[in-house]
N, C-alpha and C positions, 0 to 999 in steps of 0.2 A: 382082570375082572371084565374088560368094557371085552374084549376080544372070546371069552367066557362064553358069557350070555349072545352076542352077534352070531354063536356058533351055532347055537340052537334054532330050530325050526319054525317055532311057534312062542314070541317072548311074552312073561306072562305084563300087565300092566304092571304091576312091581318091580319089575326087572328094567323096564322102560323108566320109570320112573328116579330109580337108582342109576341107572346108565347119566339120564338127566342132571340129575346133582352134581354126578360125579365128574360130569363137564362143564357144569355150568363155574365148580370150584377148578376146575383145570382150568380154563378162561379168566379167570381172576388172578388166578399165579401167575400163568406163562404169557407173555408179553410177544412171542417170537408171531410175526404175523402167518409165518406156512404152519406153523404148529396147531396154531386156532383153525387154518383153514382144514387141515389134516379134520380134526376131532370135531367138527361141525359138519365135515362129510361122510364121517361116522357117524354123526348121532340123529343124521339126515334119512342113512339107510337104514339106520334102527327106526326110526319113526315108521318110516316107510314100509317095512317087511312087520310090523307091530298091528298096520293097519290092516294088513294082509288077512287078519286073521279069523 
């Protein structure tokens, strides 16, 4: 899903917004500290290329 939406060009605010959730509950299970760092530097470039638009 998170790798889905990243793939596209132009994500719409919904898609952002689910990306969001969808880490903010991955951050609450996974405890592994490179894991969090992983999915926070994804959800960084999603912000990021979101603003883009």
């Amino acid at each position: 899903m998170v790798f889905e939406v990243l793939g596209k060009k132009k994500p719409t605010t919904d898609e952002a917004k689910t990306i969001l959730e969808i880490s903010r509950r991955y951050l609450e299970i996974d405890s592994n500290w490179l894991s969090k760092n992983f999915i926070i530097d994804i959800v960084s470039q999603f912000i990021f290329s979101a603003h883009e638009l």
